[in-house]
BALOBA-1460 file (C-alpha; in Angstrom, 3 decimals):
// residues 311
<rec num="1" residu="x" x="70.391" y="80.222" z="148.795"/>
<rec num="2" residu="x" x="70.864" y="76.866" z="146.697"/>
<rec num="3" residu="x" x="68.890" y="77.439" z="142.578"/>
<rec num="4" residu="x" x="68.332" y="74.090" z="141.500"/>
<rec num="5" residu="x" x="68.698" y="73.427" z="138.011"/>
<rec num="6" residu="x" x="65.205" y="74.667" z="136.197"/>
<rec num="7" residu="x" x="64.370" y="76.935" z="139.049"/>
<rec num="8" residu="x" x="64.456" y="80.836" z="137.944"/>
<rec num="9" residu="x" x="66.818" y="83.223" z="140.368"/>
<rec num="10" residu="x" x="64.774" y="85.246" z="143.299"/>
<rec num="11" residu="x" x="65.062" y="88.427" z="140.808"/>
<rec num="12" residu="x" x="64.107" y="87.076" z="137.681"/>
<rec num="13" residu="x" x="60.546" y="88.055" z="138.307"/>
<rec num="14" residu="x" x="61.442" y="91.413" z="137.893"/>
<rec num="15" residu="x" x="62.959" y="91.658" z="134.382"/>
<rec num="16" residu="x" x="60.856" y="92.167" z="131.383"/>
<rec num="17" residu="x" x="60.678" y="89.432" z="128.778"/>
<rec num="18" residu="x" x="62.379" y="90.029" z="125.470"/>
<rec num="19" residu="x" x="61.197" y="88.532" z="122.236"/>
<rec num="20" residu="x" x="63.772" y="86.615" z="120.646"/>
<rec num="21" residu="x" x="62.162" y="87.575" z="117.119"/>
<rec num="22" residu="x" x="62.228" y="91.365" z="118.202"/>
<rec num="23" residu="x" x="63.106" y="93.611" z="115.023"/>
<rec num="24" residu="x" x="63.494" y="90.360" z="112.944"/>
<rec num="25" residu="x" x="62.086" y="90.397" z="109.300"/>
<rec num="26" residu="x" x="62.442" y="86.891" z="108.764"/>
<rec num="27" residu="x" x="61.841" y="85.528" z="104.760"/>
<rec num="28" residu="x" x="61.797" y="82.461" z="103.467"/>
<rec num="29" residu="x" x="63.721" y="84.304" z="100.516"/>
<rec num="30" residu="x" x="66.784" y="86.095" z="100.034"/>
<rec num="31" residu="x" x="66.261" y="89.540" z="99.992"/>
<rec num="32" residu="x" x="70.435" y="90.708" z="98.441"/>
<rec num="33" residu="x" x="70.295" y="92.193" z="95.206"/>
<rec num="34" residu="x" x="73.540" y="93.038" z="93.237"/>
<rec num="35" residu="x" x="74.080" y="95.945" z="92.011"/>
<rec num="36" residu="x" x="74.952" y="97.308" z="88.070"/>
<rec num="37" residu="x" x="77.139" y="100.397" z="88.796"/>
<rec num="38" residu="x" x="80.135" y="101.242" z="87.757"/>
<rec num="39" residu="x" x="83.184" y="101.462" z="89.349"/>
<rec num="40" residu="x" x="86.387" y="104.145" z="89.492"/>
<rec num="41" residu="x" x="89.266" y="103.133" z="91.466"/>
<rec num="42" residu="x" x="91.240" y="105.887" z="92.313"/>
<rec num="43" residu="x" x="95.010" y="105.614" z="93.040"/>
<rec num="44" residu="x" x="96.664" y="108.409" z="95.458"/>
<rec num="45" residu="x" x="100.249" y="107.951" z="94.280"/>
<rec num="46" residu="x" x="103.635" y="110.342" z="95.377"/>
<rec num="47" residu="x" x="106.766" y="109.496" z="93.814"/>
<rec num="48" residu="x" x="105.412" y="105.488" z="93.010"/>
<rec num="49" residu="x" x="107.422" y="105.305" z="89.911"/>
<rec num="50" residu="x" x="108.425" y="101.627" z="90.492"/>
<rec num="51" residu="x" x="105.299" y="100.448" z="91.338"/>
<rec num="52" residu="x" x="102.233" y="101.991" z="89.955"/>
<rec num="53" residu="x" x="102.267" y="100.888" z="86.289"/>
<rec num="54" residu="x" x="101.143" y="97.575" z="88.055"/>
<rec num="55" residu="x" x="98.957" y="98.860" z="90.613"/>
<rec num="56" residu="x" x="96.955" y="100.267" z="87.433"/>
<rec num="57" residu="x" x="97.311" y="96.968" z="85.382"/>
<rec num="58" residu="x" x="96.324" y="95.125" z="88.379"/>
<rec num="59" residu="x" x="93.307" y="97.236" z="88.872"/>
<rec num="60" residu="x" x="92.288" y="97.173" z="85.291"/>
<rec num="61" residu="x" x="92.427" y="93.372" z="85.333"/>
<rec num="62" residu="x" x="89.810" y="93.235" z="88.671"/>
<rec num="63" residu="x" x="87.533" y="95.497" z="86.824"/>
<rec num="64" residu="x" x="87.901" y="93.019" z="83.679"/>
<rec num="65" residu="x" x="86.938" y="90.000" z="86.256"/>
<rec num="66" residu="x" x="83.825" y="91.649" z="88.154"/>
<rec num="67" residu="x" x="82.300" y="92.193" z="84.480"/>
<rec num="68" residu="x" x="81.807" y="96.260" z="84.897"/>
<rec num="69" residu="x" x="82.571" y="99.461" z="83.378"/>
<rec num="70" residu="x" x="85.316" y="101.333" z="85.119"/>
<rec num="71" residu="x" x="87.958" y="103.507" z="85.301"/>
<rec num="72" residu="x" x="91.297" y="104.042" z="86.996"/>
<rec num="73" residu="x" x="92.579" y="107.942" z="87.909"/>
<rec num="74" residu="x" x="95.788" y="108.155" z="89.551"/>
<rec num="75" residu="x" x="96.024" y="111.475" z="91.494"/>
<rec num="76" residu="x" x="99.764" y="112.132" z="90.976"/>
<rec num="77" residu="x" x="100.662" y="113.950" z="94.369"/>
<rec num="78" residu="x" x="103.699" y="116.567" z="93.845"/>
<rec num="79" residu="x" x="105.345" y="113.947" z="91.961"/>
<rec num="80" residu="x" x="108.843" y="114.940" z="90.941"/>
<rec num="81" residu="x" x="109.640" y="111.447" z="89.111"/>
<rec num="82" residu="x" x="107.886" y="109.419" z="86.024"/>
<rec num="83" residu="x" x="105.156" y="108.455" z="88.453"/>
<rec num="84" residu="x" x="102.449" y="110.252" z="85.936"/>
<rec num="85" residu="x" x="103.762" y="108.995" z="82.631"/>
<rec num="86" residu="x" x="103.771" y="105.535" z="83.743"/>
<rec num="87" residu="x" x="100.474" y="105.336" z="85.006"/>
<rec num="88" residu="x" x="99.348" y="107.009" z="81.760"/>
<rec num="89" residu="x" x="101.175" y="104.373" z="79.907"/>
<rec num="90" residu="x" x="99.034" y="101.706" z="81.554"/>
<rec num="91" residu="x" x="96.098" y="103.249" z="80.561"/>
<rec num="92" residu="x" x="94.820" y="105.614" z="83.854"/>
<rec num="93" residu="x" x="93.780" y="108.858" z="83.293"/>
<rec num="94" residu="x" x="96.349" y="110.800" z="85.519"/>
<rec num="95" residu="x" x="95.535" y="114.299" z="87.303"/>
<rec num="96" residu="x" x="97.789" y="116.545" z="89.269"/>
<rec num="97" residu="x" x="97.291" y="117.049" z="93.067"/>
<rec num="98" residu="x" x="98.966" y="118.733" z="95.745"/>
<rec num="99" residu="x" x="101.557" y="116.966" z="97.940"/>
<rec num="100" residu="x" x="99.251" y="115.152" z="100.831"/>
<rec num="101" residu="x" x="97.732" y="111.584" z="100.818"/>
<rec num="102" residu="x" x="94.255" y="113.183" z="101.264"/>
<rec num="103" residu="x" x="94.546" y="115.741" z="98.900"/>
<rec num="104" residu="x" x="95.705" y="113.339" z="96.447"/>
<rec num="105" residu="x" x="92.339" y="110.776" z="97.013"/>
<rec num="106" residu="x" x="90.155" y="113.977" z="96.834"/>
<rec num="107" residu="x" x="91.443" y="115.169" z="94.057"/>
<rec num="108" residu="x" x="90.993" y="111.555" z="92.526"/>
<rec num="109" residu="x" x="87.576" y="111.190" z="93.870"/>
<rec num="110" residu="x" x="86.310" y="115.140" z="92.691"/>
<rec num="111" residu="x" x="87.003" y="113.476" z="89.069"/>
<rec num="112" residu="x" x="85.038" y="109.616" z="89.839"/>
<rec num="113" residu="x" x="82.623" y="108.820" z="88.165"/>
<rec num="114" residu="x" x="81.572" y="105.501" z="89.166"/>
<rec num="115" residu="x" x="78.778" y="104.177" z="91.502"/>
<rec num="116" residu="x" x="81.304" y="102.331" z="93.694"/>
<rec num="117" residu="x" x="84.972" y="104.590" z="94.419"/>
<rec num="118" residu="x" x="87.597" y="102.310" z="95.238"/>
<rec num="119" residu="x" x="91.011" y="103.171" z="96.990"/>
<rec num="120" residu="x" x="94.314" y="101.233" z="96.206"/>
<rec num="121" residu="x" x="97.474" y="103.425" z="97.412"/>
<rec num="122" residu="x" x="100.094" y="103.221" z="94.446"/>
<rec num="123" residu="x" x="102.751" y="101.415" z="96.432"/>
<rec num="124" residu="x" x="101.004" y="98.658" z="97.747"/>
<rec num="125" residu="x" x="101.771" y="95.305" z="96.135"/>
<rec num="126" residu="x" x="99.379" y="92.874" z="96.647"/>
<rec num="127" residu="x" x="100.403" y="88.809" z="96.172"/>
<rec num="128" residu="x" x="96.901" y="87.450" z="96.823"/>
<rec num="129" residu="x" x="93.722" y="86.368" z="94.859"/>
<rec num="130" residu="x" x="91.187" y="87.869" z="94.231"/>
<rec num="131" residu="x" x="93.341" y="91.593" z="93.163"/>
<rec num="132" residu="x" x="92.354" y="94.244" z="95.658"/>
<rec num="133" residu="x" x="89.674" y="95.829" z="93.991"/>
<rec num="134" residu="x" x="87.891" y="92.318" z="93.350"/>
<rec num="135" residu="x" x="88.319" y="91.930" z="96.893"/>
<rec num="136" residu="x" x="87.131" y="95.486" z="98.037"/>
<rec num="137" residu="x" x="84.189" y="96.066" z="95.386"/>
<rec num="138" residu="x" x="82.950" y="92.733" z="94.892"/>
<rec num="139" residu="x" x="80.771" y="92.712" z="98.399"/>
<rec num="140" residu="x" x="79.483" y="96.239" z="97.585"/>
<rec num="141" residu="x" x="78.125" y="94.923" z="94.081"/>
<rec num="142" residu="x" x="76.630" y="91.467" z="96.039"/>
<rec num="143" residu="x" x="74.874" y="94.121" z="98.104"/>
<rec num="144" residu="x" x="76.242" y="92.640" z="101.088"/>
<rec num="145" residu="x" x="77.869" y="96.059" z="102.576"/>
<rec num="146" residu="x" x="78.052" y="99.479" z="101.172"/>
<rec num="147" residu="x" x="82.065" y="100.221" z="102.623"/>
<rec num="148" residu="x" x="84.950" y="97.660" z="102.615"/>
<rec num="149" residu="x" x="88.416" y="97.767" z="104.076"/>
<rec num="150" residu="x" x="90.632" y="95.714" z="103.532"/>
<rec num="151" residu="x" x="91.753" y="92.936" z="106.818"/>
<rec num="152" residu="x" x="95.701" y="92.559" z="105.731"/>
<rec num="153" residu="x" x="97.190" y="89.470" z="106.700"/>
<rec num="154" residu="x" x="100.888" y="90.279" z="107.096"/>
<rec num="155" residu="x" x="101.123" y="93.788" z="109.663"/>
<rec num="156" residu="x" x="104.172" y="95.532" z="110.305"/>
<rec num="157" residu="x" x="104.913" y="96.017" z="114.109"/>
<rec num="158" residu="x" x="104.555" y="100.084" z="114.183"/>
<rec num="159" residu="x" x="100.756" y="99.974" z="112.727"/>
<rec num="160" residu="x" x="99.969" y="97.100" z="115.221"/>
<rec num="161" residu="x" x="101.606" y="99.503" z="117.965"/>
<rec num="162" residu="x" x="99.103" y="101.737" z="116.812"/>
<rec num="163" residu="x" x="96.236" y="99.431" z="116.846"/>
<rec num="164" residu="x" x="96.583" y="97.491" z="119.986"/>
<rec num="165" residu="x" x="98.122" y="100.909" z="121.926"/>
<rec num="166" residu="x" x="96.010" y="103.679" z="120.662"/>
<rec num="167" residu="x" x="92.917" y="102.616" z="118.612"/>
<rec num="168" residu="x" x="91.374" y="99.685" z="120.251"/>
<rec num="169" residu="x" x="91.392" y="101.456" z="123.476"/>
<rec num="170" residu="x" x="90.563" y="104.491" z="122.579"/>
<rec num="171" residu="x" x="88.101" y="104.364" z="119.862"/>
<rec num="172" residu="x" x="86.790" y="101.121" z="121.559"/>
<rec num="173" residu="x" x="85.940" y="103.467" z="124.257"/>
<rec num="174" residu="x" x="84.384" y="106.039" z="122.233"/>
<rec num="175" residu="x" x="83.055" y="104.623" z="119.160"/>
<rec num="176" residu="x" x="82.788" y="100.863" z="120.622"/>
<rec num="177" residu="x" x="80.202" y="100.208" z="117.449"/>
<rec num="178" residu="x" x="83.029" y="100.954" z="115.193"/>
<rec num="179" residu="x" x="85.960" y="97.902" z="115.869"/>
<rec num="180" residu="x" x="83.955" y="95.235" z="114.964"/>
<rec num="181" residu="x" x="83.302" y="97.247" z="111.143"/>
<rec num="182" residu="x" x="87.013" y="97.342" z="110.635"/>
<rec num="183" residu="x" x="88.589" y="94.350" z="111.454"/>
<rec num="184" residu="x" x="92.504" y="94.615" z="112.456"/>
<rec num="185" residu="x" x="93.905" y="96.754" z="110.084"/>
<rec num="186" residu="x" x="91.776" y="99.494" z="110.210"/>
<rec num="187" residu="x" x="94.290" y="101.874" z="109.016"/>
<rec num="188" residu="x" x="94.771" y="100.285" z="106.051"/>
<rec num="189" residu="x" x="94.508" y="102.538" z="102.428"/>
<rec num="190" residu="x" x="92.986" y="100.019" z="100.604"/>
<rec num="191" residu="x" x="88.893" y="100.707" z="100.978"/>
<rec num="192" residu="x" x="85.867" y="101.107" z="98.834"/>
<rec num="193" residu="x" x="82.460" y="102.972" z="99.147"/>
<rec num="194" residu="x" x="79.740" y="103.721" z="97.190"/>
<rec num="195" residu="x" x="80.014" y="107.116" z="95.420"/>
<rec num="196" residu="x" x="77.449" y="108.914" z="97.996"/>
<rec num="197" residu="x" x="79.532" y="107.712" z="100.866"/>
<rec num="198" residu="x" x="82.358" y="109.438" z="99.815"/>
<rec num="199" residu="x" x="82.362" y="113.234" z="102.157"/>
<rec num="200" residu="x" x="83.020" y="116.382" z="99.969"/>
<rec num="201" residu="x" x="85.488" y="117.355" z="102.363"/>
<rec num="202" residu="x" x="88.765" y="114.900" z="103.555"/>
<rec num="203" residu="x" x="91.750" y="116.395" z="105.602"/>
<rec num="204" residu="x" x="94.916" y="116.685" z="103.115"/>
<rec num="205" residu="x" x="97.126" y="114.810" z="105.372"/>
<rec num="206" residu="x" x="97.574" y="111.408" z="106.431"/>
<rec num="207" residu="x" x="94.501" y="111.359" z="109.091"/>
<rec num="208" residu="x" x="92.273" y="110.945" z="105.707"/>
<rec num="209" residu="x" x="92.080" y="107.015" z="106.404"/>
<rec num="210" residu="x" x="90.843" y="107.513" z="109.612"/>
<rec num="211" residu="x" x="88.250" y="110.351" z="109.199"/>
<rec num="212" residu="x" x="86.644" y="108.086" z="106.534"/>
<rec num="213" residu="x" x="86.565" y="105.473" z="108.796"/>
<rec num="214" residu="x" x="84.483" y="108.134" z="111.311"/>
<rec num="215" residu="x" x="82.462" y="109.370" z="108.376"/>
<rec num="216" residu="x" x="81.997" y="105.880" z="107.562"/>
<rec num="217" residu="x" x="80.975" y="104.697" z="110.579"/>
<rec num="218" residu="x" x="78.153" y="107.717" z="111.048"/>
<rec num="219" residu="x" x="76.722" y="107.384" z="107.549"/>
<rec num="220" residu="x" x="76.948" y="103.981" z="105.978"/>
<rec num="221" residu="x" x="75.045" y="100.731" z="107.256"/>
<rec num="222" residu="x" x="76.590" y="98.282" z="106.685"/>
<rec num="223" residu="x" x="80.686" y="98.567" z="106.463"/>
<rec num="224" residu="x" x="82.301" y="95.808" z="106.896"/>
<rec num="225" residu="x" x="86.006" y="94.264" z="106.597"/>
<rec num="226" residu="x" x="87.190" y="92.140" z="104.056"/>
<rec num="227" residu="x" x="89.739" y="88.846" z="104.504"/>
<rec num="228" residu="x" x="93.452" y="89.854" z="102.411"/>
<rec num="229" residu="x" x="96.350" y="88.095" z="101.997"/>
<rec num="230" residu="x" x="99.789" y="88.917" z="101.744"/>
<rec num="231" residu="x" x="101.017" y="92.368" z="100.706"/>
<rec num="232" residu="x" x="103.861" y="94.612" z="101.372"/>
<rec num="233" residu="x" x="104.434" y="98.130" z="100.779"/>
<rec num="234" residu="x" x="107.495" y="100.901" z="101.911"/>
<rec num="235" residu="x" x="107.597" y="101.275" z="105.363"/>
<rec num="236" residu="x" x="107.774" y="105.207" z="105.878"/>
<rec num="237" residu="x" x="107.723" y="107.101" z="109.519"/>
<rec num="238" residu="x" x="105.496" y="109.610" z="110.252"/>
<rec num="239" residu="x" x="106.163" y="110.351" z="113.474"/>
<rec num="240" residu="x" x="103.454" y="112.838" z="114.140"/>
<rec num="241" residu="x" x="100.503" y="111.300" z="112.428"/>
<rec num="242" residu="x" x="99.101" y="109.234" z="115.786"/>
<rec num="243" residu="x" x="99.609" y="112.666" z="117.973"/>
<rec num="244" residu="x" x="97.556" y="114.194" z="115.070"/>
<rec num="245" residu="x" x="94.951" y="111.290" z="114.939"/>
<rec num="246" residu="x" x="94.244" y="111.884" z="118.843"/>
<rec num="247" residu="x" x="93.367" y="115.353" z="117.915"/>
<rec num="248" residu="x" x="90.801" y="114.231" z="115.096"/>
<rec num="249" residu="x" x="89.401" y="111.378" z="117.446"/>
<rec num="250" residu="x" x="88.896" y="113.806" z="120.380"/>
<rec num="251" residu="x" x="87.218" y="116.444" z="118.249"/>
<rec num="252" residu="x" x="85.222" y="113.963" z="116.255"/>
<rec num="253" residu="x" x="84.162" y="112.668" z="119.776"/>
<rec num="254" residu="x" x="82.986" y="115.960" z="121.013"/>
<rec num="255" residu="x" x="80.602" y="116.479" z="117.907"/>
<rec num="256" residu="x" x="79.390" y="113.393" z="118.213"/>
<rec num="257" residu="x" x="78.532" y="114.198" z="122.050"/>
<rec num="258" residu="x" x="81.196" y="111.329" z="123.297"/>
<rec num="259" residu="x" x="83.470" y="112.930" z="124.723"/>
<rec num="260" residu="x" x="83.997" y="115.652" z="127.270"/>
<rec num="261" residu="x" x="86.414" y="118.152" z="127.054"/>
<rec num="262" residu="x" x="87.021" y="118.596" z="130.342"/>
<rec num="263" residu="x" x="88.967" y="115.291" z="130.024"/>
<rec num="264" residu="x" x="91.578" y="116.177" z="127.714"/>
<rec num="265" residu="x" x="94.543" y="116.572" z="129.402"/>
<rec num="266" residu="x" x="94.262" y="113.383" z="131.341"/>
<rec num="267" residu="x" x="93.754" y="111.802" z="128.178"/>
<rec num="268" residu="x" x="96.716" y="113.174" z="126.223"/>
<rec num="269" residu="x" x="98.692" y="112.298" z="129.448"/>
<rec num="270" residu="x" x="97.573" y="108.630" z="128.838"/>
<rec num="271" residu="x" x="98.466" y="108.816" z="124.848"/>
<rec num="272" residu="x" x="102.389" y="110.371" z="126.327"/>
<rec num="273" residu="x" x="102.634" y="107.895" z="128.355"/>
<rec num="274" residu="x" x="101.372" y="104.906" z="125.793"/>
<rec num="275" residu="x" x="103.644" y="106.142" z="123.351"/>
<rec num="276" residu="x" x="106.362" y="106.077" z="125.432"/>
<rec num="277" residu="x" x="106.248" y="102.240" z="126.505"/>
<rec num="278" residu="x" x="105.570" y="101.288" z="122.477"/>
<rec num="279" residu="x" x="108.910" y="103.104" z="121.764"/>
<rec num="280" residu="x" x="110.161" y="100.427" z="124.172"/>
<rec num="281" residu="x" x="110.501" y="97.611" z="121.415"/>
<rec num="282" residu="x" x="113.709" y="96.207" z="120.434"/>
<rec num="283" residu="x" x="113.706" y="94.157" z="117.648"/>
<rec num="284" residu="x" x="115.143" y="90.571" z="118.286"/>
<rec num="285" residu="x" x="115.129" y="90.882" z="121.557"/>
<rec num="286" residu="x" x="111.034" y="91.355" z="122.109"/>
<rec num="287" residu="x" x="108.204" y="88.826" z="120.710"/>
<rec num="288" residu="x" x="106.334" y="91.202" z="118.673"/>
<rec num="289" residu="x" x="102.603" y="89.827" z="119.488"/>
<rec num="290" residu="x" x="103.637" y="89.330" z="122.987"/>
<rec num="291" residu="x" x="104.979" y="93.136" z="123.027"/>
<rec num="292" residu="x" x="101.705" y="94.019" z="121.400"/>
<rec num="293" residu="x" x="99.625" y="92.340" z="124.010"/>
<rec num="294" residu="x" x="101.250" y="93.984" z="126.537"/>
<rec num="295" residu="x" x="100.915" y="97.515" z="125.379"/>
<rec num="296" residu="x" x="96.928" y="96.420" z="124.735"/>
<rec num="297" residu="x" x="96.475" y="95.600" z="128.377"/>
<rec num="298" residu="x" x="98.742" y="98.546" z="129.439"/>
<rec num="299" residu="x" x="96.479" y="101.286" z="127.269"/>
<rec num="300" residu="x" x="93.231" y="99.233" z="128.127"/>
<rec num="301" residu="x" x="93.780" y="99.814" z="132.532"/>
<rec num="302" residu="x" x="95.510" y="103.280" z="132.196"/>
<rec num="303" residu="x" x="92.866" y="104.774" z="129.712"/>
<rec num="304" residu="x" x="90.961" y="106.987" z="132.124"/>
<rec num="305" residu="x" x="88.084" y="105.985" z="133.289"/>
<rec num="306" residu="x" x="85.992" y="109.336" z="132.434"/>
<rec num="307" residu="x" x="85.698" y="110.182" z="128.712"/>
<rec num="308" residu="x" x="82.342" y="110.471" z="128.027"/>
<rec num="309" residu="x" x="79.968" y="113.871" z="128.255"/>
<rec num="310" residu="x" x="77.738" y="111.908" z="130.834"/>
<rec num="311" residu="x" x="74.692" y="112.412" z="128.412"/>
């Protein structure tokens, strides 16, 4: 059957119209307020010695250009060098935590006192303008979003392994409201909240980025990423931390009613054998984005095709 241009299909007749305005409260007038809160940034630092006296400056200086009150605690995690004493010497109030990324930003955020809690790890040097915390707090105050994390221009191949290999495909699958929030670094450090946002409880481990991102993604409305430039920090392995992650995302999945136990091992079978081909690399002989495009389209057709509970 030939449709002529202007001439509805046979079946349109049988699907309900939907208002274009539907859920729309459209004002002539803006309706974004800014906030007047303060704002703590709180450092999670192990062993930074070289670097944090001007992660603290740094943040001092964005608190100085957004015009509020602040403070900056560095949670000193197991430290064993002058890591403390610097940051003191720059003017953060310093407090002792155990050895763990996320017990270190607890411990930091237990003391906060600000409206707005912003996250800057203590090795991270950042080259771009606005500082991080500008960058990171300044939406929240605009009230244009309530979370931030930071979209990093320059990515180091293993993280992009992990985005384009493990993330996007699986949390795409399971929590496919949360990838557009996060943009394509969404296990980046570098975040901010408002205070409430911020869960009493955080695992003491590396997983702490991405169980605020889930916490995040239940509980505030509008997180959203934020454009970065360039930036580099120490590269460090942690060879266990995705295997880890899988177990957080599947249990996370299974409160949340996404995801049914039942497929498990299938799925862990998929992360083996995903892990696997990203250990393939070889620097200067693969293109790295080309590489990572492959091991998206790999993850994307293998992931199984049963997840979810069904309900």
């Amino acid at each position: 059957m030939q449709i002529h241009q202007g001439e509805p299909a046979a079946h349109d007749d049988a699907r309900p119209e939907i208002d274009p305005h539907l859920g729309l409260d459209l004002r002539p007038e803006t309706t974004v307020q800014r906030l007047d809160l303060s704002v703590s940034v709180v450092i999670p630092a192990h062993n930074e010695e070289p670097t944090i006296a001007a992660v603290v400056t740094e943040a001092f200086a964005s608190l100085d250009r957004l015009g509020v009150e602040g403070e900056v605690i560095v949670a000193a995690s197991g430290c064993t060098d002058k890591t403390a004493e610097n940051a003191r010497l720059a003017g953060a109030r310093v407090v002792d935590a155990p050895i763990g990324k996320g017990a270190a930003l607890k411990a930091g955020v237990d003391l906060a006192d600000g409206g707005v809690v912003c996250a800057v790890d203590g090795d991270v040097r950042y080259y771009g303008d606005p500082p991080l915390v500008e960058l990171l707090v300044g939406p929240i105050l605009e009230g244009l979003a309530d979370a931030t994390i930071t979209d990093l221009y320059w990515r180091p191949l293993y993280p992009q392994l992990w985005m384009c290999g493990f993330f996007a495909p699986l949390a795409g699958r399971l929590y496919p409201e949360l990838l557009p929030k996060v943009g394509n670094t969404p296990w980046s450090g570098q975040r901010a909240a408002l205070r409430h946002l911020w869960p009493a409880e955080l695992p003491d481990d590396f997983t702490v980025d991405l169980a605020l991102l889930l916490h995040w993604n239940r509980a505030a409305q509008r997180l959203r990423p934020v454009l970065a430039g360039d930036w580099v920090n120490p590269q460090r392995p942690k060879p266990d931390l995705m295997r880890t992650e899988l177990d957080l995302l599947i249990s996370s999945a299974v409160g949340d009613g996404r995801f049914d136990p039942n497929a498990r091992a299938a799925l862990e079978a998929w992360f083996d054998q995903t892990h696997r081909l990203m250990a393939r690399y070889a620097p200067g002989v693969d293109d790295p984005q080309e590489f990572e495009a492959r091991i998206l389209e790999r993850a994307l057709t293998s992931l199984p095709d049963h997840l979810g509970t069904g309900a």
